[in-house]
N, C-alpha and C positions, 0 to 999 in steps of 0.2 A: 627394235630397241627393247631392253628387260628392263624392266625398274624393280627393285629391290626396297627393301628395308631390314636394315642392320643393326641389331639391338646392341650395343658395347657397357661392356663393364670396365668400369677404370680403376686404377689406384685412388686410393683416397687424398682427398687434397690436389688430383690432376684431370679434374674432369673441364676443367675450361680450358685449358693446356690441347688437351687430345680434343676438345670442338673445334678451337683454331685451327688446330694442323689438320682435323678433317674437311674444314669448310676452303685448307687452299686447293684439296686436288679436283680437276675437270669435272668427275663423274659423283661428286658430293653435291645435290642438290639441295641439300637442310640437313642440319645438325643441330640437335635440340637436347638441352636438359631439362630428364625427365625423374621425376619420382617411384620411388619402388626400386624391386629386386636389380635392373639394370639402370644405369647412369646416362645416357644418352641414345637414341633414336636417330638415323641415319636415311635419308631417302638416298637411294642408288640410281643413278643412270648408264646400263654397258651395253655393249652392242650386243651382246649374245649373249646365251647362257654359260658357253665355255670358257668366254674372258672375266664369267664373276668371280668364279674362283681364286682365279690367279689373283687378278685384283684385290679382293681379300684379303691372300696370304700376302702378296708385295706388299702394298701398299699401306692398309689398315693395321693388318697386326703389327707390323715394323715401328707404329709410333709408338716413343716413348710414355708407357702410362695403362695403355690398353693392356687390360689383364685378359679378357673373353670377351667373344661374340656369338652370336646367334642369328642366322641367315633367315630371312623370310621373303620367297619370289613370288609376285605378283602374276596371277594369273589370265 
C-alpha cells in the first residue's frame, strides 16, 4: 500500500465543495482545510505507485473546483 499526500488548490469560494467530494471516494483517508499558499491537504491510500497517478488524474482533478495539485509519496 502507498500513502500519499496531496496538496490541492481550489477555486475560491469551493473549497468545502471539493473536501466533500474528496472525502466520498475509497482511497481519501482525510481532507483538511488548511492555511497558506494551497487550500486543502489530502492523505492518499493506493495499492501501488502506478495506480496514484491515474487516480489523480481520474478522479481528483475531475472535481469541480480543483484548480492544482501537488503530489508528495511517502517513503
Amino acid at each position: 500500500m502507498v500513502t500519499a499526500y496531496l496538496l490541492v488548490m481550489a477555486d475560491s469560494g469551493m473549497e468545502k465543495d471539493v473536501i466533500e467530494d474528496l472525502q466520498e471516494l475509497d482511497e481519501v483517508e482525510e481532507a483538511e482545510l488548511i492555511y497558506g499558499e494551497w487550500d486543502i491537504i489530502t492523505k492518499l491510500k493506493v495499492p501501488d505507485v502506478s495506480m496514484l497517478g491515474d487516480f489523480i488524474l481520474k478522479n481528483i482533478r475531475g472535481i469541480g473546483g480543483v484548480k492544482k495539485t501537488s503530489t508528495l509519496i511517502v517513503v
